[in-house]
Short mmCIF file of the C-alpha atoms (twelve columns), coordinates in Angstrom:
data_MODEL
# 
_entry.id   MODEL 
# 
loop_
_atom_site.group_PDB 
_atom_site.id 
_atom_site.type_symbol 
_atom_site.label_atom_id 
_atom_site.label_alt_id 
_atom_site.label_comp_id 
_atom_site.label_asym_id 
_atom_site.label_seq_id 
_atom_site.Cartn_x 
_atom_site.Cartn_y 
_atom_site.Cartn_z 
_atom_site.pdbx_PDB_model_num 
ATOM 1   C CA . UNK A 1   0.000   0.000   0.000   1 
ATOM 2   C CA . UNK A 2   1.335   3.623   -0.904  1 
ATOM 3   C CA . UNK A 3   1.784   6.279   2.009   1 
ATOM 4   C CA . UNK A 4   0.342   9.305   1.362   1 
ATOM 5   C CA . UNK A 5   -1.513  10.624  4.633   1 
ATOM 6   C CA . UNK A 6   -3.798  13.621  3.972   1 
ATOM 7   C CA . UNK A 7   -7.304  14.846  4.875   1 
ATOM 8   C CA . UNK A 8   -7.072  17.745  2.809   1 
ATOM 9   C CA . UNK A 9   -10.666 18.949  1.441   1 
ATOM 10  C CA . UNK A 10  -9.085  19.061  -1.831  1 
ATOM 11  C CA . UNK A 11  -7.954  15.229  -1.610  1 
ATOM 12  C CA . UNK A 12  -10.895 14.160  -0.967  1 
ATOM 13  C CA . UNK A 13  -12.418 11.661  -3.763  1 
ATOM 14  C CA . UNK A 14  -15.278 13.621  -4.496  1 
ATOM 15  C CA . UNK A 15  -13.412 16.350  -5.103  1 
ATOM 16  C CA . UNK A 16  -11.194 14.287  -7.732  1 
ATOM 17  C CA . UNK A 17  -11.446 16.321  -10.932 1 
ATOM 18  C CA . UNK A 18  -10.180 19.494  -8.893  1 
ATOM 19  C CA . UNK A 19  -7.118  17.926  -7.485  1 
ATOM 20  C CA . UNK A 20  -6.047  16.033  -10.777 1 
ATOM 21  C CA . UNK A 21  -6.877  19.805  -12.369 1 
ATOM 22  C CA . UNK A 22  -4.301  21.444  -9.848  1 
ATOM 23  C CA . UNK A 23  -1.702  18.744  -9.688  1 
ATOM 24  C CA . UNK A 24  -1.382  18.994  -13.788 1 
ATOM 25  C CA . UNK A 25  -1.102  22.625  -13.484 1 
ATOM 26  C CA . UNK A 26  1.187   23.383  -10.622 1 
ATOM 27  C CA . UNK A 27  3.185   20.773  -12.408 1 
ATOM 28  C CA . UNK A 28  3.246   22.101  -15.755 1 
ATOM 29  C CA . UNK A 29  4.285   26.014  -13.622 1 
ATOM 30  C CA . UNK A 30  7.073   24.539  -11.877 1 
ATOM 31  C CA . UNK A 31  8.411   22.406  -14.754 1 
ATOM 32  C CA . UNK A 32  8.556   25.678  -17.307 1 
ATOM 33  C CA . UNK A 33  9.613   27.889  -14.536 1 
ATOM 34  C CA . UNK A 34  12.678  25.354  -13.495 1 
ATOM 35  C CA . UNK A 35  13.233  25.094  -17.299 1 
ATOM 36  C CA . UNK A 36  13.301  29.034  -17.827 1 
ATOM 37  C CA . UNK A 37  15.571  29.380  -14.739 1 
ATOM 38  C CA . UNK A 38  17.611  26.257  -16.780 1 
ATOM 39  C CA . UNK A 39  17.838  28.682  -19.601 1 
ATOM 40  C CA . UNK A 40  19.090  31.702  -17.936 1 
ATOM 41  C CA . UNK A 41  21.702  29.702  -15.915 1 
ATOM 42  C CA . UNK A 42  23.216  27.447  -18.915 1 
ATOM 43  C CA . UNK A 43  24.318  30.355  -20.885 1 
ATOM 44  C CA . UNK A 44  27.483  31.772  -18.600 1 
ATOM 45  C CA . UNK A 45  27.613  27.965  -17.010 1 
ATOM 46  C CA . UNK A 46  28.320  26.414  -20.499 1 
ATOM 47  C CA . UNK A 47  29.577  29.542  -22.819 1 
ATOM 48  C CA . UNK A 48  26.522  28.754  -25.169 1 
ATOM 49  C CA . UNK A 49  23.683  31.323  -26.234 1 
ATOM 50  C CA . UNK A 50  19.813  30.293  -26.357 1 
ATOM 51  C CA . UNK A 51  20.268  30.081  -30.143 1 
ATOM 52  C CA . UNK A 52  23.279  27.495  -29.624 1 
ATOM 53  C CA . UNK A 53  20.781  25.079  -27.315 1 
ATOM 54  C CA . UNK A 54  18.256  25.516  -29.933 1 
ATOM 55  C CA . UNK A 55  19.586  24.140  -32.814 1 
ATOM 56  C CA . UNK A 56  21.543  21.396  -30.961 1 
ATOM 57  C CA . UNK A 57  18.073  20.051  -29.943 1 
ATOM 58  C CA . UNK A 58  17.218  20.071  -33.205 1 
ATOM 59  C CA . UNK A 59  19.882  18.043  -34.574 1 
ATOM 60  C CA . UNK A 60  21.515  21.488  -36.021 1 
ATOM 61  C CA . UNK A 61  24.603  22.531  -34.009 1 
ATOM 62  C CA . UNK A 62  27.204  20.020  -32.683 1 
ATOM 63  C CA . UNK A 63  28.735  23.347  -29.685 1 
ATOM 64  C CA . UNK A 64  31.503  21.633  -27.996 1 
ATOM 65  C CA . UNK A 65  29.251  22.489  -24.537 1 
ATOM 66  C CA . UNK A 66  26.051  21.791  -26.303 1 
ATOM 67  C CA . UNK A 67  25.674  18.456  -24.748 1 
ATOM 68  C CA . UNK A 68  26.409  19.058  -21.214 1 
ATOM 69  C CA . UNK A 69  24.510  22.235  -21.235 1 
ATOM 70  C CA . UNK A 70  21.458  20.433  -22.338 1 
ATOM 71  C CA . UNK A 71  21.746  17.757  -19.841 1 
ATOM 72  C CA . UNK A 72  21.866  20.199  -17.041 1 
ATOM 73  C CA . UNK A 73  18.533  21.811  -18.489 1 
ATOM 74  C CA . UNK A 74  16.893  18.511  -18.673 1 
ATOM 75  C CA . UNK A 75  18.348  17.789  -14.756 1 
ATOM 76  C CA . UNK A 76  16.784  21.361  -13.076 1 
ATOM 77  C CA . UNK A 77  13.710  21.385  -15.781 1 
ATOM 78  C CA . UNK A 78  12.697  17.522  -15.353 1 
ATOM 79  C CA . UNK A 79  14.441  16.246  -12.620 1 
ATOM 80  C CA . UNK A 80  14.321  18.657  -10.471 1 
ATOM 81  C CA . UNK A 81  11.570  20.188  -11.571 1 
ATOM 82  C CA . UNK A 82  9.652   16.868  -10.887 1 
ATOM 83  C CA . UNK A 83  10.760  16.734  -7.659  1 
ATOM 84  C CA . UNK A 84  9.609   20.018  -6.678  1 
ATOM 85  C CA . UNK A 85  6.439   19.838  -8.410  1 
ATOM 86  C CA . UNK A 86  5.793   16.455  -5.623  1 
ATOM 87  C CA . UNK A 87  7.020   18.210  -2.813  1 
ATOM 88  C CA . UNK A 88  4.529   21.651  -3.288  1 
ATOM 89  C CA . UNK A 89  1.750   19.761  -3.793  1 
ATOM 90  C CA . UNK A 90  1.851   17.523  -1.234  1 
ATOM 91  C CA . UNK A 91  3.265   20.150  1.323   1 
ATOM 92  C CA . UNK A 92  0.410   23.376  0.071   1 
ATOM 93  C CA . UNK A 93  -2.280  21.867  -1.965  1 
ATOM 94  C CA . UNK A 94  -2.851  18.481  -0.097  1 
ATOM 95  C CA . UNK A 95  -1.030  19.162  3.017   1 
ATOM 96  C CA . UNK A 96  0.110   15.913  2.710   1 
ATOM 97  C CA . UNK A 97  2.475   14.155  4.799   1 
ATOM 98  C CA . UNK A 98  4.468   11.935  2.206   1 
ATOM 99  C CA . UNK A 99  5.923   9.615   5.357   1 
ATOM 100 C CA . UNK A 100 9.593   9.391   4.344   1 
ATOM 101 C CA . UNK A 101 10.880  8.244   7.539   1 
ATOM 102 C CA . UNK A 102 8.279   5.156   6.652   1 
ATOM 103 C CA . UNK A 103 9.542   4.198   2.990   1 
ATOM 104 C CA . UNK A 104 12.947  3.520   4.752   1 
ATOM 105 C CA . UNK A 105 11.842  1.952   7.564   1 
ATOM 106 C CA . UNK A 106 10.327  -0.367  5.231   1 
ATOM 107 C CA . UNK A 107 13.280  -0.934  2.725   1 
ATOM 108 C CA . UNK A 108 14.236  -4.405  3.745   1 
ATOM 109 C CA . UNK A 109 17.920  -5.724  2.091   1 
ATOM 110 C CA . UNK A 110 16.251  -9.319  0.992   1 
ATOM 111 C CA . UNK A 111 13.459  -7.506  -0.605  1 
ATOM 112 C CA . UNK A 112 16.214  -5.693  -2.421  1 
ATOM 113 C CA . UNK A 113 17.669  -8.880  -3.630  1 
ATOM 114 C CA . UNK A 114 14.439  -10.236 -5.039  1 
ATOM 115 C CA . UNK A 115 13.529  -6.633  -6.728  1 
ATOM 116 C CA . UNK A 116 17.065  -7.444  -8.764  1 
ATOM 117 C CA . UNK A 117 15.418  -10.278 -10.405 1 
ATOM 118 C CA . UNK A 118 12.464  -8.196  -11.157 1 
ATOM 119 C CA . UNK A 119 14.242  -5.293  -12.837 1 
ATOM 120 C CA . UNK A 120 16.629  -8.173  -14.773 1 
ATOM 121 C CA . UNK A 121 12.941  -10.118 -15.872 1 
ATOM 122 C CA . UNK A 122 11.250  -6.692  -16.828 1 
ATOM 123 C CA . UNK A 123 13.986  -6.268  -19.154 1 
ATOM 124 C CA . UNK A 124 14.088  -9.383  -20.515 1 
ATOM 125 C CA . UNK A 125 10.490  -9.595  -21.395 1 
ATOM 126 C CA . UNK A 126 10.828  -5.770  -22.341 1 
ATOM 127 C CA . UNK A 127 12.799  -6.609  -25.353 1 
ATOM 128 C CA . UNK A 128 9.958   -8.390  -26.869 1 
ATOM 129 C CA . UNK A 129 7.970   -5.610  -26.138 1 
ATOM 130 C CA . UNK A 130 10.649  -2.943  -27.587 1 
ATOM 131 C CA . UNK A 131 9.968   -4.974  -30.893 1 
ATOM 132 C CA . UNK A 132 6.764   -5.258  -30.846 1 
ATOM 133 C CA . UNK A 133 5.962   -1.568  -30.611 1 
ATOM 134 C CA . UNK A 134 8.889   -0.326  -32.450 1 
ATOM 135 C CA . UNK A 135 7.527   -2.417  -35.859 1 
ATOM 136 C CA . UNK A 136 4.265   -1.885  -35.185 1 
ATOM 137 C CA . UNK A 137 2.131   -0.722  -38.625 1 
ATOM 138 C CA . UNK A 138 -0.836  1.051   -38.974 1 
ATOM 139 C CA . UNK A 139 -3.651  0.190   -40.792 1 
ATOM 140 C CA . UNK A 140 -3.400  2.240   -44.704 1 
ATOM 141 C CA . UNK A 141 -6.200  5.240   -43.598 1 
ATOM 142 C CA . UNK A 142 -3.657  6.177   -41.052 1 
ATOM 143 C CA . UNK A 143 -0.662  6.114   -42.784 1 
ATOM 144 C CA . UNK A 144 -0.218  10.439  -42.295 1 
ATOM 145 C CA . UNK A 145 -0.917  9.719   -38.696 1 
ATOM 146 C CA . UNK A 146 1.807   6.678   -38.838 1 
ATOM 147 C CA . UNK A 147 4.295   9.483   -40.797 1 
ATOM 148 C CA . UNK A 148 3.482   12.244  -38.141 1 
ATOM 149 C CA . UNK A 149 4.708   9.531   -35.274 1 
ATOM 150 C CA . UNK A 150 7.660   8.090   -37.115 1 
ATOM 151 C CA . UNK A 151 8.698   11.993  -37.845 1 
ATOM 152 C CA . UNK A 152 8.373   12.881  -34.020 1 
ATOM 153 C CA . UNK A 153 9.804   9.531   -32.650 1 
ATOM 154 C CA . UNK A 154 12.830  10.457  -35.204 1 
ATOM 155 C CA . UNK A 155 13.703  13.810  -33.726 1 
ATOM 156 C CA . UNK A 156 13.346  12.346  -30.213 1 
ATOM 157 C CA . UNK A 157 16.038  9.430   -31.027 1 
ATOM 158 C CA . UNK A 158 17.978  11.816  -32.561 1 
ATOM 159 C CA . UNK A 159 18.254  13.839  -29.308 1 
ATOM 160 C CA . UNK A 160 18.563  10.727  -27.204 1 
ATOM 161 C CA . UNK A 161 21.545  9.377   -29.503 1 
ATOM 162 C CA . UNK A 162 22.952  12.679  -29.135 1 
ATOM 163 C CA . UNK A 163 22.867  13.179  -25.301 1 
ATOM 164 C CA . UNK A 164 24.012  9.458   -24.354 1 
ATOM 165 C CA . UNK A 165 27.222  9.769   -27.202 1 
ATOM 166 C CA . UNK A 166 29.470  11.027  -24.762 1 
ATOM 167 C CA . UNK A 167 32.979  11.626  -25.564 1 
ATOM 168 C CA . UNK A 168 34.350  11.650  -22.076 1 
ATOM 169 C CA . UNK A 169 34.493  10.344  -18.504 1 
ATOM 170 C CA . UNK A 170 33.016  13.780  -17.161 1 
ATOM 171 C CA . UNK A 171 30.360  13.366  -20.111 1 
ATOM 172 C CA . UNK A 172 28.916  9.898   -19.058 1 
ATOM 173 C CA . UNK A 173 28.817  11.172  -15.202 1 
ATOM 174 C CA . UNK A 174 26.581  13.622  -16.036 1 
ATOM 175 C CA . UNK A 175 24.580  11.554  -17.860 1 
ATOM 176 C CA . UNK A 176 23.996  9.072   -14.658 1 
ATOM 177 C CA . UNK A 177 23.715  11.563  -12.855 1 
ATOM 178 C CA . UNK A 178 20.769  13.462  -15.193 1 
ATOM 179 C CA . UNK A 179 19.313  10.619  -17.175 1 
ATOM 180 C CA . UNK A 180 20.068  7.878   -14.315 1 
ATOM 181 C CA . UNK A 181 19.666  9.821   -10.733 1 
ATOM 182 C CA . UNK A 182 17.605  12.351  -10.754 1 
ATOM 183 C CA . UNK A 183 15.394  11.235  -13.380 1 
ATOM 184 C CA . UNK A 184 14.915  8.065   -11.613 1 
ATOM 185 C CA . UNK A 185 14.472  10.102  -8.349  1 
ATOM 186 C CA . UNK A 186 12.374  13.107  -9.754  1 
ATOM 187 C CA . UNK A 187 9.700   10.729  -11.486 1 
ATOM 188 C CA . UNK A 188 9.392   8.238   -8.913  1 
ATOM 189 C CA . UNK A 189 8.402   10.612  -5.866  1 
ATOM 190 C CA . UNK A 190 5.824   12.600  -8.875  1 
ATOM 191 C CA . UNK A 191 4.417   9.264   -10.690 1 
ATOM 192 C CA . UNK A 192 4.447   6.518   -7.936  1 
ATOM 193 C CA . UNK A 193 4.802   9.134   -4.626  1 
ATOM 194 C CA . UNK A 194 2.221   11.317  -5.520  1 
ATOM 195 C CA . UNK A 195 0.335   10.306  -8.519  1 
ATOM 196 C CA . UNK A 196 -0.525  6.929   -8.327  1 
ATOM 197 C CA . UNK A 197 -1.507  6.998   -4.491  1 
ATOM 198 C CA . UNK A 198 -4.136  9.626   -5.562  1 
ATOM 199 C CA . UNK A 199 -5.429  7.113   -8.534  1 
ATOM 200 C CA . UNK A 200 -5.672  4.657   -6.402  1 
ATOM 201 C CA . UNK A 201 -7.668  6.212   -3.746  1 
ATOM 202 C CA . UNK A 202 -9.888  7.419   -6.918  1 
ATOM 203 C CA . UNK A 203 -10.771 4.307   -8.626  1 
ATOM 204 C CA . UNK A 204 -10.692 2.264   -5.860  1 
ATOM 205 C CA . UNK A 205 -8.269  -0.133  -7.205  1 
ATOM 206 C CA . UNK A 206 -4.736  -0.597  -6.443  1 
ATOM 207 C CA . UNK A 207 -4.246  -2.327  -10.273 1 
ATOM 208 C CA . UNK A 208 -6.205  0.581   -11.818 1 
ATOM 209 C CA . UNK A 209 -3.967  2.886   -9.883  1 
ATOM 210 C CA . UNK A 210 -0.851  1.469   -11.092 1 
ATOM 211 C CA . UNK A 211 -1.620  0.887   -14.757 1 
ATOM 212 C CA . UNK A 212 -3.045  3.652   -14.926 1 
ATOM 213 C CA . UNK A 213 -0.381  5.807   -13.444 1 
ATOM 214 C CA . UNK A 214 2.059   3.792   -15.680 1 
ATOM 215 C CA . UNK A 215 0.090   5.237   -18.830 1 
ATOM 216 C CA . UNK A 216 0.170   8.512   -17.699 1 
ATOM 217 C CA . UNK A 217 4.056   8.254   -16.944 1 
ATOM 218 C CA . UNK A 218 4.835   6.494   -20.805 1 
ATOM 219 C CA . UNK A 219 2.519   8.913   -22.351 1 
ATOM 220 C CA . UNK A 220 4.258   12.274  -20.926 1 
ATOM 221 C CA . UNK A 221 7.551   10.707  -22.950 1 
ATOM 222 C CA . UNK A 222 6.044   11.041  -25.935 1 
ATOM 223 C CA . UNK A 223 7.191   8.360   -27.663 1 
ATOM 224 C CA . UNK A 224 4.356   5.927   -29.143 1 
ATOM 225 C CA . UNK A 225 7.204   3.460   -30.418 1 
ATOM 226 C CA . UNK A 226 8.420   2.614   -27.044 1 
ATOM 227 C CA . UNK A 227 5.304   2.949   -25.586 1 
ATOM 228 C CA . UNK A 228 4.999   -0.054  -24.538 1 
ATOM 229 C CA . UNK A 229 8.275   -1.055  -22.715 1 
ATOM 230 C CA . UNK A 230 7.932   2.310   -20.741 1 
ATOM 231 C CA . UNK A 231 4.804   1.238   -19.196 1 
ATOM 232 C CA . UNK A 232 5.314   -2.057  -18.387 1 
ATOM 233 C CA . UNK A 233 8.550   -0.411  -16.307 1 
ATOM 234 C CA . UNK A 234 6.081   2.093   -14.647 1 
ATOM 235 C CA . UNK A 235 3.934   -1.100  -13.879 1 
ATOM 236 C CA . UNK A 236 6.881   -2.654  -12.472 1 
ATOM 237 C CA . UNK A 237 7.750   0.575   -10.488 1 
ATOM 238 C CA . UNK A 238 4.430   0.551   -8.927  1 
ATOM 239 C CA . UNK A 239 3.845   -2.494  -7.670  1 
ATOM 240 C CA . UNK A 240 7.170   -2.964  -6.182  1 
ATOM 241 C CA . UNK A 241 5.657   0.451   -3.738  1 
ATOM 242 C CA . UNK A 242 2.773   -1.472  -3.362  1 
ATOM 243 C CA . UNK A 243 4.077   -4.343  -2.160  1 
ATOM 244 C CA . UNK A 244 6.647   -2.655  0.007   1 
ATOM 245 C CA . UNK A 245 5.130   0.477   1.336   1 
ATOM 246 C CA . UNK A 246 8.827   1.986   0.472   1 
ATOM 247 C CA . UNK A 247 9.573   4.284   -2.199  1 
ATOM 248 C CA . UNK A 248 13.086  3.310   -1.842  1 
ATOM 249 C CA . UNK A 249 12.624  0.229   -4.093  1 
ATOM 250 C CA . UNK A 250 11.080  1.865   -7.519  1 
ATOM 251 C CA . UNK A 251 13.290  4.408   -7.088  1 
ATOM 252 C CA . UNK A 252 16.724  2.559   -7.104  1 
ATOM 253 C CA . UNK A 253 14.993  -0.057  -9.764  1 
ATOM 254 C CA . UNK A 254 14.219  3.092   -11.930 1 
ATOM 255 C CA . UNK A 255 17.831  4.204   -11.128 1 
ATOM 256 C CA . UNK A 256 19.389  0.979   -11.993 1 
ATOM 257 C CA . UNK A 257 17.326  0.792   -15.357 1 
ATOM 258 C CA . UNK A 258 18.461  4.337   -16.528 1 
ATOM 259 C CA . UNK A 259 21.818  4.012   -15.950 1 
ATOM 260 C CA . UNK A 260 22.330  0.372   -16.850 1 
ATOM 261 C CA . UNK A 261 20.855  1.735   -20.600 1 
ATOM 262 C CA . UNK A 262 23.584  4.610   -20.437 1 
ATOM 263 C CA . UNK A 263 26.606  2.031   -19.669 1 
ATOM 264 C CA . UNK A 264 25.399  0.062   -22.420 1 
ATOM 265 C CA . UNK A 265 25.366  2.950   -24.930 1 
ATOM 266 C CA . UNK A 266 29.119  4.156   -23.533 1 
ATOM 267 C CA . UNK A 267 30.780  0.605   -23.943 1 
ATOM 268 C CA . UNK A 268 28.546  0.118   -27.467 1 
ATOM 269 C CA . UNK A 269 30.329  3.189   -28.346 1 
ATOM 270 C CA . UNK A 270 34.042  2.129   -27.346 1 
ATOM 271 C CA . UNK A 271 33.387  -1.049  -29.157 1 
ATOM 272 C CA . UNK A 272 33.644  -3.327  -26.048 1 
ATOM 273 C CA . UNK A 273 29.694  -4.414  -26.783 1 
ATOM 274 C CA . UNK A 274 27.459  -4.808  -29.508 1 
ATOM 275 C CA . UNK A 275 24.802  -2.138  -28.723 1 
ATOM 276 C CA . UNK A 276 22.640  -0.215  -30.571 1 
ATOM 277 C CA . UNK A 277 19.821  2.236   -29.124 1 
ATOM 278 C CA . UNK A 278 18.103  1.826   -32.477 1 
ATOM 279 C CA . UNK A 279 17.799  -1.440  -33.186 1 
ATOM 280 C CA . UNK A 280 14.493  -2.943  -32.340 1 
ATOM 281 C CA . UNK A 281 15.110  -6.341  -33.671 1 
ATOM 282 C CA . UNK A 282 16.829  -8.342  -31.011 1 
ATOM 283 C CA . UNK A 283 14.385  -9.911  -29.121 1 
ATOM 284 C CA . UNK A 284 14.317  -13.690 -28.342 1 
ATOM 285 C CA . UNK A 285 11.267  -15.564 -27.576 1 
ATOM 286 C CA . UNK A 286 13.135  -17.578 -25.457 1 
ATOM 287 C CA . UNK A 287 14.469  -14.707 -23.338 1 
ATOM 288 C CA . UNK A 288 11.651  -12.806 -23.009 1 
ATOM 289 C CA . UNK A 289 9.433   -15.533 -22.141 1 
ATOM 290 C CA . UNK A 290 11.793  -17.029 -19.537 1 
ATOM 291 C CA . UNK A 291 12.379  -12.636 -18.396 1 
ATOM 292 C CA . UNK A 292 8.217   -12.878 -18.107 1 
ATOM 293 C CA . UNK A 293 8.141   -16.078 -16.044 1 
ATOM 294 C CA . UNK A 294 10.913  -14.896 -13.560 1 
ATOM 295 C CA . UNK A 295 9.358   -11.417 -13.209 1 
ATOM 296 C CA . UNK A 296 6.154   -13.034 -12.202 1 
ATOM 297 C CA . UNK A 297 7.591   -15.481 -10.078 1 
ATOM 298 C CA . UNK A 298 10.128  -12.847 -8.495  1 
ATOM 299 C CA . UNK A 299 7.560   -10.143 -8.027  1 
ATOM 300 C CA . UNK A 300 5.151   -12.476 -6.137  1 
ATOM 301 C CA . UNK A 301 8.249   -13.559 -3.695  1 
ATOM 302 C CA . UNK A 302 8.601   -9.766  -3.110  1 
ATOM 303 C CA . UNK A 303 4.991   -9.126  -2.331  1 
ATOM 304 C CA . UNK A 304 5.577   -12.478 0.134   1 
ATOM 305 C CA . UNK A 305 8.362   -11.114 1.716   1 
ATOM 306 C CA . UNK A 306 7.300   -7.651  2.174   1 
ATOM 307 C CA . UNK A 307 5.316   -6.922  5.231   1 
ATOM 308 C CA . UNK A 308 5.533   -2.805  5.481   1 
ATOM 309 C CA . UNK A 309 4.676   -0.517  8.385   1 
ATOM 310 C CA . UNK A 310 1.920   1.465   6.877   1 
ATOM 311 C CA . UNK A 311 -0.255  4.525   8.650   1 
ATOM 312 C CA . UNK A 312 -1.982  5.344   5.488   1 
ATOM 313 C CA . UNK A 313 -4.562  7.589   5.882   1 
ATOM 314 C CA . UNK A 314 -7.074  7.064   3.439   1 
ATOM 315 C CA . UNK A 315 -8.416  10.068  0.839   1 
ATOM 316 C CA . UNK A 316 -12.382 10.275  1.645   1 
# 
């Protein structure tokens, strides 16, 4: 069960449509505020003008700071900006008491071992998945609406392939430490801290609450190719807090995914792995199947060896 202890009128369930109103709009304010403030700060940080940072996120400009200037916009504008969006909601709109001291009280070290064979069968099975959606064809009628996603999921890749080719030691670290940390960190305490709590108080249903809050956290990527593969990770995410009462757990397995992906990219790119971000056609029945049938098995162990401390204050 999720800890999120409020009585805030606001909170309340009947008042459902206000509170998912307010939480989408003091996020959106904080995220282009922090991403402004990004702005201002990046040009004497990185020696790169606004005009510079636009056309190397368009694939235009290759500025010798381009790419660690955009990472530290995408670490105060998302990351941060994530994180702060969680932490004034819950503290001035639902005067919510998020329970920290709780989620580690309730990280347990063998429930940490099992959650490694979750995160390992996720990605197994997600490579199936990563193939599935990334070939997927629409019917003929839709074929402008198939060109308009192919187009945006283009420009997208060509960003991500551009922040993850790093050319240095000090390049990669700030990767991990954007892409890995406090992305990991940031979404976790918004999607699964805040978010998904409130859906599931909502519908009524912890499984509605988590799929649902997994849709909500692929669809804000805006890729429809990987669609997919990101939720079944923000699946994953959430029911390893449900079973453990302890945001600790989604967080580091959102950590480890992120940054396992960047490693991958790095030693691709040295030539010590065969690695491409691109490819979508490496999936193995036999893997995935046998990545399904240990994340099942594994994530049923957790919820067996989980027993959390919970004081969770239900939203009327």
């Amino acid at each position: 069960m999720e800890i999120y202890k409020t009585q805030s009128t606001i909170a309340k369930k009947s008042n459902w449509l206000l509170s998912m109103v307010v939480t989408l709009l003091v996020t959106i304010g904080v995220l282009f505020l922090l991403q402004g403030l990004s702005l201002i700060l990046v040009i004497p940080l990185f020696q790169v003008s606004i005009t510079e940072i636009i056309q190397v996120m368009t694939g235009q400009s290759t500025a010798p700071n381009g790419r660690m200037a955009i990472l530290f916009i995408q670490g105060i504008g998302t990351g941060f900006g994530f994180i702060a969006a969680t932490l004034l909601i819950a503290k001035l709109v639902d005067k919510a008491d998020m329970g920290f001291k709780q989620h580690f009280d309730n990280f347990k070290f063998i429930p940490f071992l099992i959650m490694i064979f979750v995160i390992l069968g996720g990605m197994m099975f997600n490579t199936l998945l990563i193939d599935l959606n990334g070939n997927f064809q629409f019917p003929s009628f839709m074929a402008e609406f198939e060109k308009m996603l192919q187009q945006k999921e283009a420009e997208l890749m060509a960003l991500t392939i551009y922040l993850t080719d790093f050319d240095s030691i000090q390049e990669l670290m700030m990767g991990v430490l954007v892409i890995g940390v406090l992305a990991g960190l940031g979404e976790e305490l918004f999607f699964r801290g805040l978010l998904q709590p409130k859906l599931h108080q909502y519908t009524g249903n912890m499984h509605v609450g988590v799929w649902l809050t997994a849709f909500i956290f692929s669809a804000i990527h805006m890729q429809f190719y990987g669609f997919l593969p990101r939720m079944l990770l923000g699946a994953i995410f959430g029911y390893l807090y449900c079973y453990s009462g302890s945001l600790i757990y989604p967080i580091i397995a959102h950590i480890f995914n992120n940054t396992f992906t960047i490693v991958l990219v790095y030693l691709g790119k040295l030539g010590k792995i065969d690695f491409d971000i691109e490819e979508v056609d490496q999936a193995s029945w036999p893997v995935a199947l046998g990545g399904l049938a240990l994340l099942v098995i594994s994530l049923k162990l957790f919820s067996e060896k989980n027993k959390p401390n919970l004081t969770h204050e239900k939203l009327e």
